[in-house]
C-alpha positions in Angstrom: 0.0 0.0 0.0 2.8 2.6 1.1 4.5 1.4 -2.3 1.7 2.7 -4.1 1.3 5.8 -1.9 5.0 6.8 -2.9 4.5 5.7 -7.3 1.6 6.5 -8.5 2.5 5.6 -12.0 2.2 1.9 -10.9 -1.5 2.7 -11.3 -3.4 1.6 -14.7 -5.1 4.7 -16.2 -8.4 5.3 -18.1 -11.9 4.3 -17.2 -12.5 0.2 -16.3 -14.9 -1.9 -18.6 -17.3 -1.5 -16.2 -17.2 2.5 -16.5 -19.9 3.4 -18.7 -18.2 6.6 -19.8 -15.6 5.2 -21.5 -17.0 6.0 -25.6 -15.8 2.3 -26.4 -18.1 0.4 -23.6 -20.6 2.5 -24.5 -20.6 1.7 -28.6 -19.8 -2.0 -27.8 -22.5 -2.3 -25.3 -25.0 -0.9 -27.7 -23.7 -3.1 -30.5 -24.3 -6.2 -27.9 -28.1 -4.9 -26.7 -28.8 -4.9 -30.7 -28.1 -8.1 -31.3 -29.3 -9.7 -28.1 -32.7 -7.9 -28.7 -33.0 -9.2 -31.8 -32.2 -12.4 -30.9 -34.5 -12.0 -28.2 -37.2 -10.6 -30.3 -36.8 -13.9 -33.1 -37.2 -15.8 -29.8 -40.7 -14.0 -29.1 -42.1 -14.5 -32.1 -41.2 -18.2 -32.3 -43.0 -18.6 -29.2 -46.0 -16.1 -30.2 -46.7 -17.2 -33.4 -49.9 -18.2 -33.9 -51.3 -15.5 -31.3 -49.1 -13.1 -33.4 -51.2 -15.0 -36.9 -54.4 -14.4 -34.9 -53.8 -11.1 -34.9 -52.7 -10.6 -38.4 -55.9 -12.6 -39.4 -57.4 -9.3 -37.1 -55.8 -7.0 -39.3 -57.0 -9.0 -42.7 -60.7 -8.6 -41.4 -60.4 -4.9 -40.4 -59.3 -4.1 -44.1 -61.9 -5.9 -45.6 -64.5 -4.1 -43.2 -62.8 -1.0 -43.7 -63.4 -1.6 -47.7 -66.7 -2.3 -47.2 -67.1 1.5 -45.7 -65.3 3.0 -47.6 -67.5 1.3 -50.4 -70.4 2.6 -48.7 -69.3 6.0 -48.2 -69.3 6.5 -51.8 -72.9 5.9 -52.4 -74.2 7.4 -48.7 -72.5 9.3 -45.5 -73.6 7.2 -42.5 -71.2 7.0 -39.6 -68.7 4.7 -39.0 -70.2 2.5 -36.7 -73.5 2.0 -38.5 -71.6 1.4 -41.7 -69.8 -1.4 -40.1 -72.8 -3.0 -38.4 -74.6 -2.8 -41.9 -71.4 -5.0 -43.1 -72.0 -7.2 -40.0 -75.7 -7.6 -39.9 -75.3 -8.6 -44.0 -72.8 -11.2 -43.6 -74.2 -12.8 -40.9 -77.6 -12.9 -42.7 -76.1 -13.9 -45.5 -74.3 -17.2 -44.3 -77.0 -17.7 -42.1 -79.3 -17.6 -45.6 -76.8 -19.6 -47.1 -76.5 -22.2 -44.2 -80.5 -22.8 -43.8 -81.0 -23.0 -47.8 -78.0 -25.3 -48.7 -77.1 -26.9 -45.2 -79.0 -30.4 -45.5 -77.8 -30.8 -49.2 -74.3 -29.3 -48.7 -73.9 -32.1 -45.6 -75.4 -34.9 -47.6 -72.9 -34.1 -51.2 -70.1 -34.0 -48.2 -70.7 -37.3 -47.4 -71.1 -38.2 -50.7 -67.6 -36.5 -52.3 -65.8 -38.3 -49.3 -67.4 -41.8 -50.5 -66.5 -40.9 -53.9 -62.6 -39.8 -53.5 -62.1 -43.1 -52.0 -63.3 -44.9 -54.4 -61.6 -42.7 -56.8 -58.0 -43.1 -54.9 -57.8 -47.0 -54.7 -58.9 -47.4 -58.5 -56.1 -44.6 -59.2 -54.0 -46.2 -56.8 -54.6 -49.7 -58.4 -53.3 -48.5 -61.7 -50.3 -47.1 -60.4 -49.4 -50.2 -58.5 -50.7 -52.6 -61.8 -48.0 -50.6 -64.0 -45.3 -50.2 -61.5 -45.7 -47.1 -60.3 -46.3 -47.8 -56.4 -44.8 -50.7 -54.4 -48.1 -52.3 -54.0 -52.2 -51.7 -53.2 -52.2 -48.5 -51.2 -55.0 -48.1 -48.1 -56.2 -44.5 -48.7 -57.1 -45.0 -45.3 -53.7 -45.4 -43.9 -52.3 -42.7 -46.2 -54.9 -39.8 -45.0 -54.5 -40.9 -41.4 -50.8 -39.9 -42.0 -51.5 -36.7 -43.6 -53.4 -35.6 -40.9 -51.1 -36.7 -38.2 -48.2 -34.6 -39.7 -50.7 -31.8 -40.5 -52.5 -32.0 -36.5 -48.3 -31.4 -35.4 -47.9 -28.3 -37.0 -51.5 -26.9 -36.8 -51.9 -27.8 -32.7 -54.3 -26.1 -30.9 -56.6 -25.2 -34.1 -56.8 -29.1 -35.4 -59.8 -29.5 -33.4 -63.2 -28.1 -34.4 -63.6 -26.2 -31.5 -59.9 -24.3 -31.3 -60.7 -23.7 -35.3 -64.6 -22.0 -34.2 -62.9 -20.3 -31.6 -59.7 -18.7 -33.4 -62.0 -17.9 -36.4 -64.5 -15.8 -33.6 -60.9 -14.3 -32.2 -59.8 -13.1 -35.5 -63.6 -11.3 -36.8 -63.3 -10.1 -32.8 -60.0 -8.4 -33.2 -60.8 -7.1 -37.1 -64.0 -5.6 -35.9 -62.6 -3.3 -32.9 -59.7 -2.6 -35.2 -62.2 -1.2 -38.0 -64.1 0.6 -35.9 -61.2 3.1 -34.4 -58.2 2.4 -36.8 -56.3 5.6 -36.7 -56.2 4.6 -32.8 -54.1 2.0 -33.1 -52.3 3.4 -36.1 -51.1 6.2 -33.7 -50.1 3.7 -30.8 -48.3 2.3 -33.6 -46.4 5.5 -35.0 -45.6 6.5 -30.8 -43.6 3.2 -30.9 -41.7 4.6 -33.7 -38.6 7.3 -33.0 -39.9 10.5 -33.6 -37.4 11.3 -36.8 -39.0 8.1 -38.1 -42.4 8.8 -37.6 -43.9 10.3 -41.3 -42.2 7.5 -43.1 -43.9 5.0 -41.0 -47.2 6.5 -41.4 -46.9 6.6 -45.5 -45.6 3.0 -45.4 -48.5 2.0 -42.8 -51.2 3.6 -45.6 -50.1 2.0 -48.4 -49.9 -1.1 -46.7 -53.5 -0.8 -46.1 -54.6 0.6 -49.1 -52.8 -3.0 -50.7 -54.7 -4.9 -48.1 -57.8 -3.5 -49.3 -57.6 -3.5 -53.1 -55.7 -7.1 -52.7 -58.4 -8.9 -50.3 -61.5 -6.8 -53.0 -59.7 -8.9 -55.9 -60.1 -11.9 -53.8 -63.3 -11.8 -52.9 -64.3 -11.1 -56.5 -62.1 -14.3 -57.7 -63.7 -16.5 -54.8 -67.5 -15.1 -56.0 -67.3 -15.5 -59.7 -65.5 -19.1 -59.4 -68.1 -20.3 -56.7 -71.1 -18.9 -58.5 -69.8 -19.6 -62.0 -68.5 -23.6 -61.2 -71.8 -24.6 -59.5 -74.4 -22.7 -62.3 -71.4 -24.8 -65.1 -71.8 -28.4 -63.2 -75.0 -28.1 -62.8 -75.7 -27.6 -66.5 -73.0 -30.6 -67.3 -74.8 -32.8 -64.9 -71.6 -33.2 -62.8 -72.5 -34.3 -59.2 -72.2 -31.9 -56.2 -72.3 -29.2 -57.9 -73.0 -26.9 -54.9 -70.5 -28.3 -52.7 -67.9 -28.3 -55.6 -68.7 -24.6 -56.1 -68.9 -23.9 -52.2 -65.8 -25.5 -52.1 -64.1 -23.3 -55.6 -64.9 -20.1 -53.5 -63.7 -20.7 -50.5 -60.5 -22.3 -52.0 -59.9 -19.1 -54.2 -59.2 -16.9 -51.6 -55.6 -19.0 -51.3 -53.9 -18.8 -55.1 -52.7 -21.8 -57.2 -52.9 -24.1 -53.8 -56.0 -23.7 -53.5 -56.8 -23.9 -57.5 -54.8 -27.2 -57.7 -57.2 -28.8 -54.7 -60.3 -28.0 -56.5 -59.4 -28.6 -59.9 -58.5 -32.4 -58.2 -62.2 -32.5 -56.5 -63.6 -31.5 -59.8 -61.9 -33.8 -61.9 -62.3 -36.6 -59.6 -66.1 -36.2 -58.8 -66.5 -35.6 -63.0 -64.9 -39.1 -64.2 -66.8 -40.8 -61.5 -70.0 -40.2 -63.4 -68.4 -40.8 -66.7 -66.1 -39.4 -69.2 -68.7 -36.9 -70.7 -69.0 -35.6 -67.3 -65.2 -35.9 -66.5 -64.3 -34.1 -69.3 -66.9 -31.4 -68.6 -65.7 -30.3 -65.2 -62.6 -30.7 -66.7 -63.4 -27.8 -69.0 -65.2 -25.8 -66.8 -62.0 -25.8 -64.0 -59.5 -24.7 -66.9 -61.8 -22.1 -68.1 -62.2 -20.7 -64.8 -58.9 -20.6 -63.9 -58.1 -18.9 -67.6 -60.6 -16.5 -66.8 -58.9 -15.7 -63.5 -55.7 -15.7 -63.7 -55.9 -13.4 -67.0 -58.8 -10.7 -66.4 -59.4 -10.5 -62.5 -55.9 -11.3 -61.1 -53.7 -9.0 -64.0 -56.7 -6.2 -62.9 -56.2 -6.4 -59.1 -52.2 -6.6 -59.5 -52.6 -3.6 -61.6 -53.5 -1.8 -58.5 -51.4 -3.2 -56.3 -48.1 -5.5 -55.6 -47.8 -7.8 -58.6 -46.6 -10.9 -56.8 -45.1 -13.3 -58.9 -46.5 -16.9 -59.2 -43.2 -18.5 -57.5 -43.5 -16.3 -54.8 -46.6 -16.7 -53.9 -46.4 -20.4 -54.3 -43.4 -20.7 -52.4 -44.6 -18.0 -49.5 -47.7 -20.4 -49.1 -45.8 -23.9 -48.8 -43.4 -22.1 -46.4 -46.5 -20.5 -44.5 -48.4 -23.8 -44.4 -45.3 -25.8 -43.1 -44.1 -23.3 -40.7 -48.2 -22.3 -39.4 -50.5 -25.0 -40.5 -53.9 -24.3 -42.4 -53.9 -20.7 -40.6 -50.6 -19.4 -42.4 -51.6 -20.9 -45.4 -54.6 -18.8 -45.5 -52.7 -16.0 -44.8 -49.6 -16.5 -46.8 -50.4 -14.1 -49.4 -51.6 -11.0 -47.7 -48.6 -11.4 -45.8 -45.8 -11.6 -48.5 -47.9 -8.4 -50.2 -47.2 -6.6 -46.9 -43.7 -7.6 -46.9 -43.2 -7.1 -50.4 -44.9 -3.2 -49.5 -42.6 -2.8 -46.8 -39.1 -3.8 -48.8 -40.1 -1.8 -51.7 -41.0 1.8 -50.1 -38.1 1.3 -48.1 -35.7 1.2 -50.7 -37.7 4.5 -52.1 -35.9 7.9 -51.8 -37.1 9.6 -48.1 -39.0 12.4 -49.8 -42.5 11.4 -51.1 -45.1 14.1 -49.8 -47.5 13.2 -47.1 
């Protein structure tokens, strides 16, 4: 101690790593905090997903409500709130029409389609295995209580009926009180955002939205004219379960070329097994309708909005469905339009007027 005392220079000088004034700690610290926040914020989402989908799903259902007003803006001025429970009180009447109209036949051609793709698989199947193509006589049985196994792993908690009822009633929840203030939450969002940051955000945010809404209008138009125009075209060919095979076109349309590929397989499948007239009929009618689709309504909606290329989207909804189950698969595509809106106005020059 007296040694000291008597030479100071024996004493190390400048501040300690533990001194938070030394410029260095400080810029390494910083650098350390950014990378374990984003390692912790990967971590979050991982664990969050599918509350984090739920609430995307929220977002989806708030656009399309917040179409529908703006649709009815331009033909009356009512308030918000009664625009939206005009929107509410249609839909629900609507399916509910639907539902007591079509709900005996639509459970019986179920029934029926599911009796008819098994017949359809194990002749299919037998002619694969007669020329070689499969090891032996499948069980389409066995192969479909596969399928859903490794599909019930990655969906979880919505692979029964009553998570699926429930996360669907969670999702209209959250896009309905969304809808009904949405430049409240849009300012929560922009106070999260630095200050210097805070006009760029809110031009990004707006055209993120205006993509949501012109992208989700072209969809519902695709998922109307292919239901509508399959089940008035099967009916007139005679094909069986028409409805259901049009019920089915709609709903599918709303997910691109996935959702095509499953419906032109029910149509083709249900068509041969009342003959090749009939076969080659819904045959005709899926290929028109996806002509007519994917060269007048989709080239008009991309025209005002992202134009996603097919791979993209394709690949965006295998990754989706793998990663998320049938929930990200569904939503696959308004997501990679966001992403896509996000990428491309940030690479934009910062001086596009408000």
């Amino acid at each position: 101690m007296n040694d000291v005392a008597e030479r100071p220079d024996t004493l190390v000088e400048g501040p300690g790593p533990n001194e938070l004034r030394d410029p260095l700690v400080r810029r390494e610290l910083k650098k350390a905090s950014v990378w374990l926040g984003l390692a912790a914020l990967i971590a979050l989402v991982v664990l969050l997903i599918q509350p984090l989908l739920i609430i995307f799903g929220g977002l989806v259902v708030a656009a399309l409500i917040d179409g529908g007003v703006r649709l009815i803006h331009r033909v009356v001025k009512l308030p918000r709130g009664l625009a939206i429970a005009l929107l509410l009180v249609a839909g629900i009447s609507f399916v509910g029409f639907v539902g007591y109209s079509t709900g005996v036949q639509v459970s019986d051609q179920f029934a029926q389609l599911r009796a008819t793709l098994v017949v359809q698989w194990g002749q299919a199947s037998a002619w694969l295995a007669e020329h070689g193509m499969l090891p032996g006589p499948s069980n389409f049985n066995d192969i479909a209580q596969q399928a859903m196994g490794s599909v019930g792993r990655v969906t979880g908690f919505i692979g029964s009926a009553f998570g699926a009822v429930g996360t669907f009633v969670m999702i209209i929840v959250i896009g309905v009180f969304i809808a009904i203030e949405p430049k409240l939450y849009e300012r929560g969002l922009q106070w999260m955002v630095p200050q210097a940051q805070r006009r760029e955000f809110a031009i990004t945010i707006e055209r993120m939205a205006k993509t949501m809404r012109i992208l989700l209008a072209g969809r519902l138009l695709g998922m109307v004219f292919e239901g509508l125009f399959t089940w008035v075209v099967l009916l007139i060919g005679g094909v069986p379960m028409a409805l259901l095979l049009g019920i089915i076109a709609g709903v599918l349309a709303f997910i691109p070329n996935l959702g095509a590929i499953i419906t032109g397989l029910l149509m083709v499948a249900v068509g041969f097994s009342a003959g090749i007239d009939t076969g080659l009929w819904a045959l005709g009618t899926y290929v028109f309708v996806q002509l007519f689709d994917g060269w007048v309504v989709l080239p008009l909606v991309a025209r005002r909005t992202v134009d996603m290329p097919p791979a993209l989207t394709l690949s965006s909804q295998i990754l989706a469905s793998s990663l998320f189950g049938i929930l990200g698969l569904a939503l696959a595509d308004p997501m990679t339009a966001m992403i896509k809106v996000a990428l491309e106005r940030g690479s934009e020059p910062k001086q596009d007027p408000a």
